[in-house]
Backbone bond lengths (Angstrom), bond angles and torsions (degrees), N, CA, C in turn:
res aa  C-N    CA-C-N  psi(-1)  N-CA   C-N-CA  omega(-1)  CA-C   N-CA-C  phi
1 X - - - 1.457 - - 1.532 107.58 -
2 X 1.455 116.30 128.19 1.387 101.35 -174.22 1.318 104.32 -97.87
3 X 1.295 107.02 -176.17 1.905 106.31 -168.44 1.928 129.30 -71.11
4 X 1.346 87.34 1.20 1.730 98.66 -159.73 1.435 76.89 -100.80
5 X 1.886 142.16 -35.41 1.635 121.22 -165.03 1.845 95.40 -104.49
6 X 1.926 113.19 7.15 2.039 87.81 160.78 1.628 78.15 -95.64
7 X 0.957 138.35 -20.85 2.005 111.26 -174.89 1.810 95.59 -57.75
8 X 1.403 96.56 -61.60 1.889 92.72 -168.47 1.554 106.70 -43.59
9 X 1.756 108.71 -43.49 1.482 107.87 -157.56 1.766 101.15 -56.88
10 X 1.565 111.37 -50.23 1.260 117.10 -177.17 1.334 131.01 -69.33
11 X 1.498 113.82 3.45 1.402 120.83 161.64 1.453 104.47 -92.77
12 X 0.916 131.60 -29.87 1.771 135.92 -163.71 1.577 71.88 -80.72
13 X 1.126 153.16 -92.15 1.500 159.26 -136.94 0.984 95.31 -48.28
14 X 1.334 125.48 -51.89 1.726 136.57 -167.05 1.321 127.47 -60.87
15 X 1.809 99.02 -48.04 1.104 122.76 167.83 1.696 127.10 -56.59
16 X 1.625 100.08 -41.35 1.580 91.79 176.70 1.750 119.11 -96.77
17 X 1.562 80.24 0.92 2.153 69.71 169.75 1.459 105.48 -113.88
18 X 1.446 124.72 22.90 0.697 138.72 148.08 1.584 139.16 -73.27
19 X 1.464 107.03 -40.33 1.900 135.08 161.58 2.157 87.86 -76.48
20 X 1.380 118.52 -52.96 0.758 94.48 -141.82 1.625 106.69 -71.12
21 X 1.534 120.59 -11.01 1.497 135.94 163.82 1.576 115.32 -65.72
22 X 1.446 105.67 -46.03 1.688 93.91 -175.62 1.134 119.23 -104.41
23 X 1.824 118.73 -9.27 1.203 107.52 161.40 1.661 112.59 -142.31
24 X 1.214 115.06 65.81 1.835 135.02 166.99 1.552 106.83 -19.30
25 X 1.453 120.61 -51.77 1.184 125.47 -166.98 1.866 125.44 -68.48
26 X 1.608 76.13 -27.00 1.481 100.42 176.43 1.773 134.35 -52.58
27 X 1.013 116.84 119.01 1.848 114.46 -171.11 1.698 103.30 -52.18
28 X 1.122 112.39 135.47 1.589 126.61 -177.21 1.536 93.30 -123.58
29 X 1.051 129.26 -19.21 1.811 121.44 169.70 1.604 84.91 -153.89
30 X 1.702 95.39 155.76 1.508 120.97 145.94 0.776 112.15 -124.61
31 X 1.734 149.60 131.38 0.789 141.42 -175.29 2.099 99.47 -146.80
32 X 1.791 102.08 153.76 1.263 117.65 169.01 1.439 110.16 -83.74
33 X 1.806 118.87 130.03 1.359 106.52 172.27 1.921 97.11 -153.38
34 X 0.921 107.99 143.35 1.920 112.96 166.75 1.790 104.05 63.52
35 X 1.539 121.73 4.55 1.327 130.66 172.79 1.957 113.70 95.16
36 X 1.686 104.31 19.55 1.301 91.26 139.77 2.091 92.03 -151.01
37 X 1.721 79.39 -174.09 1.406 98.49 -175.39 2.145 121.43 -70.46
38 X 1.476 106.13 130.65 1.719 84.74 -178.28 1.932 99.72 -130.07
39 X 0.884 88.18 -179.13 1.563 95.51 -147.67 2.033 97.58 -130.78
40 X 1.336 105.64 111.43 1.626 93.24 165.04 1.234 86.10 -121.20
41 X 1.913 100.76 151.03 1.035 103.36 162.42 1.553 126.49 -132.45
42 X 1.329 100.36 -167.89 1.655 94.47 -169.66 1.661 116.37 -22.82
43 X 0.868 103.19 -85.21 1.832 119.02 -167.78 2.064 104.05 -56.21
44 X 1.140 104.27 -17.66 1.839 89.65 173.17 1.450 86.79 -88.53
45 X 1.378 133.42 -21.44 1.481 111.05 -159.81 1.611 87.98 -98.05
46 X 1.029 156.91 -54.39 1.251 138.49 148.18 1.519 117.64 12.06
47 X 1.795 88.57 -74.40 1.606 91.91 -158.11 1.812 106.60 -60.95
48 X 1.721 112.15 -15.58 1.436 104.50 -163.33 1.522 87.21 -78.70
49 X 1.074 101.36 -44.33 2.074 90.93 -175.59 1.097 122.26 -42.08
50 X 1.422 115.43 -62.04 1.593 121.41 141.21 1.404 128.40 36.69
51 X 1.260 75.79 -101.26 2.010 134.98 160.07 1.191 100.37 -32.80
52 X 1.318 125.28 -71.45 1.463 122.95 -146.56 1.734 103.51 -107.26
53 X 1.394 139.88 -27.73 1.401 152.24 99.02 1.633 96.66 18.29
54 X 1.226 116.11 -75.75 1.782 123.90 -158.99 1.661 99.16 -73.36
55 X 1.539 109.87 -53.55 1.715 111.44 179.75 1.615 116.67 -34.42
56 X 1.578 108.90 -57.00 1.315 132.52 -147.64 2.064 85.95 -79.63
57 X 1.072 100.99 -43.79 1.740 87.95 -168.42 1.509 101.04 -86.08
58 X 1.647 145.17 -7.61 0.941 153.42 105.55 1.447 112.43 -6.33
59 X 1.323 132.26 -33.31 1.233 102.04 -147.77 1.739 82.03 -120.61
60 X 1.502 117.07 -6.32 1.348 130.03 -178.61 1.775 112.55 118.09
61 X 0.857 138.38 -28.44 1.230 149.86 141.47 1.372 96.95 3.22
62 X 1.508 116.18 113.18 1.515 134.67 164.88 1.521 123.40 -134.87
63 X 1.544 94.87 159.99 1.732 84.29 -162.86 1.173 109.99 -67.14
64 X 1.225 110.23 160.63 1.632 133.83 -153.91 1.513 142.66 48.02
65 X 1.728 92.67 21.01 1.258 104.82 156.31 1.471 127.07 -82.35
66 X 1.533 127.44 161.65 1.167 110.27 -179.59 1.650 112.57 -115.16
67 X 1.250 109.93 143.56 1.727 121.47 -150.07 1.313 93.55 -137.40
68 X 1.531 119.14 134.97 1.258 140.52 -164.21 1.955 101.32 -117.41
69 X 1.357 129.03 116.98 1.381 131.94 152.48 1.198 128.73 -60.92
70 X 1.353 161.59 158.93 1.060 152.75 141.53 1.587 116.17 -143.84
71 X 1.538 110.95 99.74 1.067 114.77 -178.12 1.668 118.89 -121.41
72 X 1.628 100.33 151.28 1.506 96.42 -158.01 1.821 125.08 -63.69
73 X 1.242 124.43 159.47 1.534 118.66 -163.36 1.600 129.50 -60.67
Protein backbone atom coordinates (compact mmCIF):
# COMPACT_ATOMS: atom_id res chain seq x y z
CA UNK A 1 0.00 0.00 0.00
CA UNK A 2 1.69 3.12 -0.83
CA UNK A 3 1.47 6.17 1.40
CA UNK A 4 -1.03 8.45 -0.52
CA UNK A 5 -4.01 5.12 -0.24
CA UNK A 6 -3.12 4.68 4.14
CA UNK A 7 -3.68 8.78 4.00
CA UNK A 8 -7.03 8.05 1.86
CA UNK A 9 -7.53 4.75 3.91
CA UNK A 10 -7.24 6.88 7.19
CA UNK A 11 -9.51 9.57 6.22
CA UNK A 12 -12.35 7.14 5.10
CA UNK A 13 -11.71 5.54 8.83
CA UNK A 14 -11.86 8.99 10.24
CA UNK A 15 -14.58 10.05 8.44
CA UNK A 16 -17.05 7.37 9.50
CA UNK A 17 -16.30 7.29 13.19
CA UNK A 18 -16.45 10.51 12.95
CA UNK A 19 -20.54 10.77 11.59
CA UNK A 20 -20.61 7.80 13.52
CA UNK A 21 -19.76 9.97 17.01
CA UNK A 22 -21.61 13.13 16.11
CA UNK A 23 -24.27 11.88 14.31
CA UNK A 24 -25.21 7.86 15.33
CA UNK A 25 -28.71 8.44 14.23
CA UNK A 26 -27.73 9.29 10.91
CA UNK A 27 -28.42 6.86 7.62
CA UNK A 28 -24.97 5.27 6.60
CA UNK A 29 -26.87 3.17 3.74
CA UNK A 30 -30.35 3.19 2.17
CA UNK A 31 -30.92 0.52 0.60
CA UNK A 32 -34.03 -1.48 -1.45
CA UNK A 33 -34.74 -5.00 -0.06
CA UNK A 34 -38.09 -7.57 0.13
CA UNK A 35 -40.12 -4.40 -1.72
CA UNK A 36 -39.56 -1.55 0.60
CA UNK A 37 -36.75 0.80 1.51
CA UNK A 38 -34.33 0.05 4.90
CA UNK A 39 -32.10 2.26 6.41
CA UNK A 40 -28.81 1.40 8.65
CA UNK A 41 -27.40 3.83 10.26
CA UNK A 42 -24.32 5.23 11.52
CA UNK A 43 -24.07 3.70 15.04
CA UNK A 44 -25.77 0.02 14.06
CA UNK A 45 -23.14 0.05 11.36
CA UNK A 46 -20.51 0.88 13.85
CA UNK A 47 -21.69 -1.49 16.23
CA UNK A 48 -21.57 -4.35 13.29
CA UNK A 49 -17.91 -3.40 12.69
CA UNK A 50 -17.50 -3.69 16.17
CA UNK A 51 -18.88 -7.01 15.99
CA UNK A 52 -17.05 -8.32 13.30
CA UNK A 53 -13.55 -6.19 14.19
CA UNK A 54 -13.88 -8.23 17.76
CA UNK A 55 -14.77 -11.87 15.92
CA UNK A 56 -11.77 -11.71 13.53
CA UNK A 57 -9.11 -10.79 16.37
CA UNK A 58 -11.03 -13.44 18.46
CA UNK A 59 -10.45 -15.78 16.11
CA UNK A 60 -6.52 -14.72 15.96
CA UNK A 61 -6.52 -12.41 13.11
CA UNK A 62 -3.64 -9.76 13.38
CA UNK A 63 -2.70 -6.84 11.63
CA UNK A 64 -1.38 -7.54 8.42
CA UNK A 65 -2.85 -10.56 7.87
CA UNK A 66 -4.93 -11.10 4.95
CA UNK A 67 -8.77 -11.95 5.63
CA UNK A 68 -11.29 -12.79 3.07
CA UNK A 69 -15.41 -11.70 3.60
CA UNK A 70 -17.99 -13.54 2.05
CA UNK A 71 -21.30 -12.32 2.25
CA UNK A 72 -24.50 -13.55 0.77
CA UNK A 73 -25.84 -11.88 -2.75
Amino acid sequence: MSDADTITAMNIIYRFEHFAKVQPGKPAFIYFQDGSWQTITYRQLADSTERFVSGLLGSGVTSGMTAALLTPP
